[in-house]
C-alpha positions in Angstrom: 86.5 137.4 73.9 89.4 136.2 72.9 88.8 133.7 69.5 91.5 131.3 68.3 94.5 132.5 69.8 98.2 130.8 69.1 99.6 128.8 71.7 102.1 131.4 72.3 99.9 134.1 72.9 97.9 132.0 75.1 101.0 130.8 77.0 101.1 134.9 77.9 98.2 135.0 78.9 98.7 132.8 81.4 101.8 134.0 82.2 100.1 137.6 82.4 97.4 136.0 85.1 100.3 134.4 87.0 98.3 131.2 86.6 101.7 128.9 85.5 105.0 129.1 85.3 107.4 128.3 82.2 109.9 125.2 83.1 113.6 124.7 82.0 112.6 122.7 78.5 110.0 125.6 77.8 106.5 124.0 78.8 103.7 125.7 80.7 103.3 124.1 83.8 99.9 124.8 85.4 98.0 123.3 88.3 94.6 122.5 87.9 93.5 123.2 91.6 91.4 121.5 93.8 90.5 118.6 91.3 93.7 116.8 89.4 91.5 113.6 87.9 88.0 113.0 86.2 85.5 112.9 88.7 83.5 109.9 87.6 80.1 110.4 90.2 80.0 114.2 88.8 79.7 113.1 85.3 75.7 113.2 84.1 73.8 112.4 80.7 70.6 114.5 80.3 68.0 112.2 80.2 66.0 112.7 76.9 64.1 110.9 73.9 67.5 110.5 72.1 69.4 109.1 75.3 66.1 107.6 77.3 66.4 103.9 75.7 69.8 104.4 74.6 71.9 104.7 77.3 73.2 101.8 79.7 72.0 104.3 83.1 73.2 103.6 86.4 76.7 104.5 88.4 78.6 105.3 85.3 75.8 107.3 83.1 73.8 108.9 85.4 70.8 111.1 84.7 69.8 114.6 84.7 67.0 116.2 84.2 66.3 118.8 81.1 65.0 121.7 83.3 67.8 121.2 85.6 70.4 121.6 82.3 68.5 124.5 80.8 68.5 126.1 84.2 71.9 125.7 85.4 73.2 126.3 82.0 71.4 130.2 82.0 73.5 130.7 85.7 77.1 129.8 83.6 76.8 131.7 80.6 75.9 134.7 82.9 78.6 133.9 85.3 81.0 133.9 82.0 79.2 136.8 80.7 81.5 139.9 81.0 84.6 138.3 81.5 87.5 137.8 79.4 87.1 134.4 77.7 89.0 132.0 75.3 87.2 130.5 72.5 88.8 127.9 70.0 87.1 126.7 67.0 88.4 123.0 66.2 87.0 119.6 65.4 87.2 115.9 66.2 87.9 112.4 63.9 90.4 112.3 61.7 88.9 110.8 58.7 86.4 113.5 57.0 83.9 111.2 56.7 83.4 111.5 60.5 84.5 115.0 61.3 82.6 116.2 63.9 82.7 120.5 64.4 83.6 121.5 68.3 84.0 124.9 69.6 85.2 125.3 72.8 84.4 127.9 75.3 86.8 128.1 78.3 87.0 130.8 81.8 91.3 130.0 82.0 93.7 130.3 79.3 95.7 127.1 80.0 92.1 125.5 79.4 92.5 126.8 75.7 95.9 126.1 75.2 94.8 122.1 75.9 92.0 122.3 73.7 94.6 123.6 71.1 96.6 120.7 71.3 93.7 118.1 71.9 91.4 118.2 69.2 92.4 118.7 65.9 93.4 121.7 64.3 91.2 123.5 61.1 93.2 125.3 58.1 92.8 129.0 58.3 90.5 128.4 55.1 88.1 126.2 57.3 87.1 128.7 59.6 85.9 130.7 57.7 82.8 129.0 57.0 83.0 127.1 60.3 79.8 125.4 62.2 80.0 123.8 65.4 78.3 120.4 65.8 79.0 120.6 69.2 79.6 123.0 72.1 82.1 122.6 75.0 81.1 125.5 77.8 84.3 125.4 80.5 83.9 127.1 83.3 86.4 125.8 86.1 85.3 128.9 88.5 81.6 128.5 88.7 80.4 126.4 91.4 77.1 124.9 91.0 75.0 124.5 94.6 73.6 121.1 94.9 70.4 121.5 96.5 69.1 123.7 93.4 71.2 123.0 90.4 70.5 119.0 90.6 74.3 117.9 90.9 75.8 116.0 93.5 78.2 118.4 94.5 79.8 122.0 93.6 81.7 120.2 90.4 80.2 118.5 87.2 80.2 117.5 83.4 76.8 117.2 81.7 76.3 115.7 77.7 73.3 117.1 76.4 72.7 115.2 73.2 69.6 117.1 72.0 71.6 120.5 72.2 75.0 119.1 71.4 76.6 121.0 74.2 79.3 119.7 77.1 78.9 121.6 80.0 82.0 121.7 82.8 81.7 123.6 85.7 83.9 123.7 89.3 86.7 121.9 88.2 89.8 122.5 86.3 91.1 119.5 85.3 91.2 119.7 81.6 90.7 116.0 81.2 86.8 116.3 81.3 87.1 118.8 78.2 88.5 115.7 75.9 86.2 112.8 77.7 83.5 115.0 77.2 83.4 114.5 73.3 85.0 111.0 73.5 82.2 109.8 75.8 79.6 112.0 73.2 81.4 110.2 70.2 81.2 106.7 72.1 77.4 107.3 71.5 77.1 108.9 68.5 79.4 106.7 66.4 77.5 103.5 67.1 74.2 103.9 67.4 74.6 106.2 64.2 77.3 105.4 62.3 78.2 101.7 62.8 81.5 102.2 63.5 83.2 101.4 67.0 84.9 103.6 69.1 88.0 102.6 71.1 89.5 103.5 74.6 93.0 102.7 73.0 95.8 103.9 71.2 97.1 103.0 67.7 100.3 102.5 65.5 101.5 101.2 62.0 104.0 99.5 61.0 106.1 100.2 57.2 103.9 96.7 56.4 100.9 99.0 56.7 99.3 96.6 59.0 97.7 98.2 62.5 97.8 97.5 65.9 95.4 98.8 68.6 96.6 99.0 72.3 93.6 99.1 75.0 94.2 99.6 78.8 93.6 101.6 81.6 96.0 104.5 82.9 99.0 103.3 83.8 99.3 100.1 82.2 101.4 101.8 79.4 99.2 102.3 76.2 100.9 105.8 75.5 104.5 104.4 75.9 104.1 101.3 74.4 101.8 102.3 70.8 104.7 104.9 70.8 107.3 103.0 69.1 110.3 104.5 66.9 109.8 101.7 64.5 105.9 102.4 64.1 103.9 105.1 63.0 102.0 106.6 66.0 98.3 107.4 64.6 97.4 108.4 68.2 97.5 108.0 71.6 94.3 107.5 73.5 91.3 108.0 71.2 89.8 106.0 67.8 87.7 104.3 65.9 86.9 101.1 63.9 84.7 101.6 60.8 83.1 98.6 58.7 85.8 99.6 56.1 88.4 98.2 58.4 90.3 101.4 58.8 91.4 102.9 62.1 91.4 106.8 62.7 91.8 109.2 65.8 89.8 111.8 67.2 92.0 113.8 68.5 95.3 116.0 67.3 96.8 115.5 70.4 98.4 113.2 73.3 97.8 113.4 77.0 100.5 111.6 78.7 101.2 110.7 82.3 104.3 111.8 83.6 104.9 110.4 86.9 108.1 108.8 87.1 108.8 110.3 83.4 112.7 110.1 82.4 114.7 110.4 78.6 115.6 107.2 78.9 112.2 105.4 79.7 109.8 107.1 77.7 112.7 109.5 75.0 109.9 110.1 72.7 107.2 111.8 75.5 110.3 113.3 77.5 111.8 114.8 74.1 108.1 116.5 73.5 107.6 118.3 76.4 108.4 121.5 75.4 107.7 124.9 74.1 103.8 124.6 73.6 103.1 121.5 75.9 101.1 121.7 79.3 102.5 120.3 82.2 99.6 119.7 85.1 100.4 119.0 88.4 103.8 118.6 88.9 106.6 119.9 91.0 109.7 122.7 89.8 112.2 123.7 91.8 113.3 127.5 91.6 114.9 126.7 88.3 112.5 125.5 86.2 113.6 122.0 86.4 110.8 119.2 86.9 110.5 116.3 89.6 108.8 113.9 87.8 109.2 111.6 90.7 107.2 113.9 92.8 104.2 112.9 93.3 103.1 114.9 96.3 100.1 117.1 94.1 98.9 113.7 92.6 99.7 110.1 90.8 98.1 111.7 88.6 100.8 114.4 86.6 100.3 114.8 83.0 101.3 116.4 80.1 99.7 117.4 76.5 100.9 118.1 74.0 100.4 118.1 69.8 101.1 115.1 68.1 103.3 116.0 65.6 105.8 117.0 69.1 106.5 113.2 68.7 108.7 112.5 65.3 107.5 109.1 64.1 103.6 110.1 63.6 101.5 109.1 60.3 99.6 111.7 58.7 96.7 112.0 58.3 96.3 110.2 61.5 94.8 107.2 59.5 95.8 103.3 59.8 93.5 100.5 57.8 94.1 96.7 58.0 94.0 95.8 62.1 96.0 92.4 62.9 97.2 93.0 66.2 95.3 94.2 69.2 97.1 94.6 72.6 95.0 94.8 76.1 97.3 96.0 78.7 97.3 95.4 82.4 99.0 96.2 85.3 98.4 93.3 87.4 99.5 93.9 91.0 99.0 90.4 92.3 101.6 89.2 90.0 99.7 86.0 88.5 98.9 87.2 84.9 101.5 86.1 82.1 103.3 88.8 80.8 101.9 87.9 77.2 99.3 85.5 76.3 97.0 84.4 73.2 93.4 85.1 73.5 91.0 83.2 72.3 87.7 85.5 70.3 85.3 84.8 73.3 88.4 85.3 75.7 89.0 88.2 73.9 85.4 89.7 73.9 85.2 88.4 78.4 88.9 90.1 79.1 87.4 93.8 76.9 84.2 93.1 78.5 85.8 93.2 82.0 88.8 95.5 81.4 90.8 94.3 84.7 93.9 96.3 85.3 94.7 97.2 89.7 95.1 99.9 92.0 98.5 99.8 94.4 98.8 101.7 97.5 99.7 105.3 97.4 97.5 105.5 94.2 94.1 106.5 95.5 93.4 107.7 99.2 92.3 105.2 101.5 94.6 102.3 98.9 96.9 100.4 101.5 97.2 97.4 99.5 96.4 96.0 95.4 93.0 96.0 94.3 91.4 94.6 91.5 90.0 97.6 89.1 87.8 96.8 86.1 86.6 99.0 83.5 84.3 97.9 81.3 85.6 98.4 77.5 88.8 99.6 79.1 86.7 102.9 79.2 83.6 102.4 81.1 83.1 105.9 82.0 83.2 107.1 79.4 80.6 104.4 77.3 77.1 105.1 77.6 75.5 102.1 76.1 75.6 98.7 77.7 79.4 97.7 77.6 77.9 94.2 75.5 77.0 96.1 73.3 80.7 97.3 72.1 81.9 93.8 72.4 79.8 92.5 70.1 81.2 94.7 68.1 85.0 94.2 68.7 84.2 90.0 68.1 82.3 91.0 64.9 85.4 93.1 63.7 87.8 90.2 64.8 85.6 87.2 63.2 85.8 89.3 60.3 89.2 90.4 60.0 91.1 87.4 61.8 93.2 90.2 64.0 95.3 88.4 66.8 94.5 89.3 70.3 96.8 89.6 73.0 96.7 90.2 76.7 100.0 92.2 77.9 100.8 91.9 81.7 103.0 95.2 82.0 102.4 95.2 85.7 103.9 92.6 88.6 106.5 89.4 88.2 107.7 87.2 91.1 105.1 88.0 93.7 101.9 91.0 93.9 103.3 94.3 94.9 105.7 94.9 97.6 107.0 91.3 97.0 107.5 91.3 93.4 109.0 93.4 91.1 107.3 95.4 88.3 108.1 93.7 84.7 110.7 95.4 83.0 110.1 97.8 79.9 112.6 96.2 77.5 111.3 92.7 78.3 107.7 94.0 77.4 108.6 95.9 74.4 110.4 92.8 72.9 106.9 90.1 73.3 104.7 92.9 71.6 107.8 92.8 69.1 107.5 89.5 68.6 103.8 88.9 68.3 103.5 91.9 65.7 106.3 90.6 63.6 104.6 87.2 63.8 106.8 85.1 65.7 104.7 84.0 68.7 102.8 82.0 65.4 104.6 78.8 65.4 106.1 78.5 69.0 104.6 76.0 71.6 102.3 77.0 74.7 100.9 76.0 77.6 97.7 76.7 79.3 97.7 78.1 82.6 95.4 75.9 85.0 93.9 79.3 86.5 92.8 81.9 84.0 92.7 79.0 80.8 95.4 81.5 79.0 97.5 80.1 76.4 101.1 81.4 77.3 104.3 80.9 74.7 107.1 79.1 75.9 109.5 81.0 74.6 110.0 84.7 73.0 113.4 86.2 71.3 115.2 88.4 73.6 112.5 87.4 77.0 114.1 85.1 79.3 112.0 81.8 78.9 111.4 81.7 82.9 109.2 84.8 83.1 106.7 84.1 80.7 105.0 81.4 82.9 104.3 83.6 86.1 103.9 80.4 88.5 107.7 79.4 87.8 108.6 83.5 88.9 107.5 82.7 92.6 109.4 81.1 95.1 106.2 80.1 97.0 103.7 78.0 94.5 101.3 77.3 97.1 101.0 81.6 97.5 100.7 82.1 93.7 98.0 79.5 93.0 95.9 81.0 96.7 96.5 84.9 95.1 95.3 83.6 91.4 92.7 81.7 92.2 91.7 85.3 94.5 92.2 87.0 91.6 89.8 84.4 89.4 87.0 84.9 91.8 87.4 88.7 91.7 86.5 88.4 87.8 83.8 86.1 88.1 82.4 88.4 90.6 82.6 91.4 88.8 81.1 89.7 85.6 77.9 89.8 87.5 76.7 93.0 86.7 77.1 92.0 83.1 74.8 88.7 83.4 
């Protein structure tokens, strides 16, 4: 058992089991095997008297049985038993109030090196009377058989709220290690603590005033919350607390790096380095990454600590919200780029959590699809979503925070026709509504979606904002929003 080990000495481990190799900037690059992505059907709750009248059960939290746990639990710790294993002592929430105790228990050492860089890091001091509150067992080799363990298939994740544990087996994809606790904390935090937790990511500006970025992967939460004129506080993971402070579970970022380049994205390209994890991508004999090669997944990623990116506030602590952001990448091309939400838009557009899938992105994805993820997170909420809304409209009723939703994704047509909406342009309309000078322009609402869109922005050229005046074809825009309208509506259903 190897306990607590530096990232360096872990990186030679690896090295040692010829699991990864070491790229030109210095990162471990590793792949994760057969599975490079959460596998959302092979994610279970055990059913219990904490979770039984708790949890919002059906395709997202689905059940499993005690028995089955306690059982299938006995065959990993003996398949771990007598092999060498990493074990990392670390914990979760920023602000002490809600620290939350993990150790971590993992077959590979690449596994540990992510955990090291995930959650947040103790003081030597702090181990030495450490207590877990909560187990993660990771055991990427074990492969459970369905017709006796109770799974659906070889892989799974299993929260056990009575024991505290997160059990991973059959899949390396380190991802389910850090959804594991979020999805535990998403539970835990509400129903116990009154304090919402947040699929988003977080940064502060010199006023000290906060802004919260929510969307799904892809749509540009990690690149756009970090901002060199803005504090990062974090990249993925928080919470609201009835104090009106913000704070982050985790030490750590987990970018995406497809398409990745120094002059896009400087601050995640500059942190890829000695001590980050690189997952799935492609070197050629010289170390050097492809990040536009996609041919392992979409899905490439890196993670790294967060103090790898310059501009971070520390503790990883923001208080007084007034902005929040929910991002999508709109592949029909008929959202606005930026547009004012109104509370009970606000609380329907976090409810739904629309974003889409292009081609190429999934197998079997020839053309754009809606997606919508409830909460911008739905699997990884197990109470009903309406529950979390009500609390985001009781935080924003009570704190007056503007709400905004960002199109980062399509202009001038849907995908294939269009093109996607530029970086800069995006960049300078979050600018603008954080420094507070979308307050006293005109808008127009849009006859489809009821949004209120600005008519003009500094430094956007006045002709995108309203995406109707981007097409050459009217007629086509108003047929493909009003397909888009009825795709909402529809999935809205399941909420009624």
């Amino acid at each position: 058992m190897h306990y607590q080990l530096s990232s360096e000495d872990l990186q030679e481990d690896v090295l040692r089991k010829k699991q990864g190799k070491i790229t030109k900037s210095g990162a471990l690059a590793i792949n994760t095997g057969e599975f490079t992505g959460r596998s959302p059907l092979d994610r279970f709750i055990v059913k219990d008297s904490i979770t039984e009248d708790k949890v919002w059960w059906g395709k997202v939290n689905i059940p499993f049985d005690q028995k089955a746990f306690d059982a299938l639990y006995d065959k990993v710790t003996k398949y771990l038993s007598g092999k060498e294993i990493f074990v990392r002592d670390s914990y979760a929430c920023a602000d002490p109030e809600y620290k939350l105790n993990i150790r971590v228990i993992n077959e590979h050492p690449w596994s540990n090196i992510f955990a090291y860089n995930m959650f947040l890091r103790p003081e030597a001091s702090e181990l030495e009377s450490f207590s877990p509150d909560w187990l993660i067992v990771n055991a990427p080799g074990f492969m459970a058989d369905p017709e006796v363990d109770g799974t659906r298939q070889h892989n799974f994740a299993i929260l056990n709220f009575s024991k505290k544990i997160a059990l991973i087996g059959g899949t390396g994809y380190t991802g389910e290690i850090k959804k594991g606790i979020f999805s535990a904390l998403n539970f835990i935090l509400p129903t116990e603590r009154n304090c919402l937790p947040m699929h988003c990511s977080a940064n502060e500006g010199e006023d000290g005033n906060t802004a919260l970025f929510f969307g799904l992967s892809g749509t540009g939460k990690t690149t756009l919350s970090t901002d060199p004129k803005r504090k990062l506080i974090g990249d993925d993971e928080h919470a609201w607390t009835e104090a009106n402070t913000v704070f982050n579970f985790e030490g750590g970022c987990y970018a995406k790096v497809i398409d990745l380049s120094s002059e896009k994205e400087p601050e995640i390209y500059n942190a890829i380095k000695k001590g980050a994890l690189l997952e799935n991508v492609v070197l050629d004999k010289d170390g050097v990454v492809d990040y536009t090669d996609s041919s392992i997944t979409q899905n490439t990623r890196v993670s790294y600590p967060i103090d790898y990116i310059d501009n971070i506030k520390v503790p990883s602590k923001g208080k007084t919200v007034t902005n929040i952001f929910f991002l999508t990448a709109d592949a029909f091309g008929v959202l606005p780029p930026i547009s004012k939400l109104t509370k009970e838009q606000a609380s329907y557009h976090f409810i739904s959590g629309y974003t889409a899938k292009v081609a190429g992105t999934e197998a079997g994805v020839t053309k754009p699809l809606p997606n919508f993820s409830a909460c911008f997170g739905a699997p990884f909420m197990p109470l009903h979503p309406k529950e979390y809304g009500d609390m985001l409209m009781d935080k924003i009723e009570k704190t007056g925070a503007k709400v905004w939703l960002i199109n980062t994704g399509w202009t001038g047509g849907e995908y294939g026709t269009g093109s996607r909406m530029k970086l800069p342009y995006t960049r300078a309309m979050i600018n603008a509504a954080l420094d507070g000078k979308l307050d006293d322009v005109s808008y127009v609402v849009d006859k489809h979606f009821d949004l209120n869109i600005p008519e003009s922005c500094s430094d956007v050229p006045s002709e995108i904002l309203n995406p109707r005046n981007t097409w050459v074809d009217k007629e086509a825009y108003d047929a493909k929003a009003q397909e888009l309208v009825n795709s909402f509506k529809e999935n809205f259903k399941k909420f009624e």
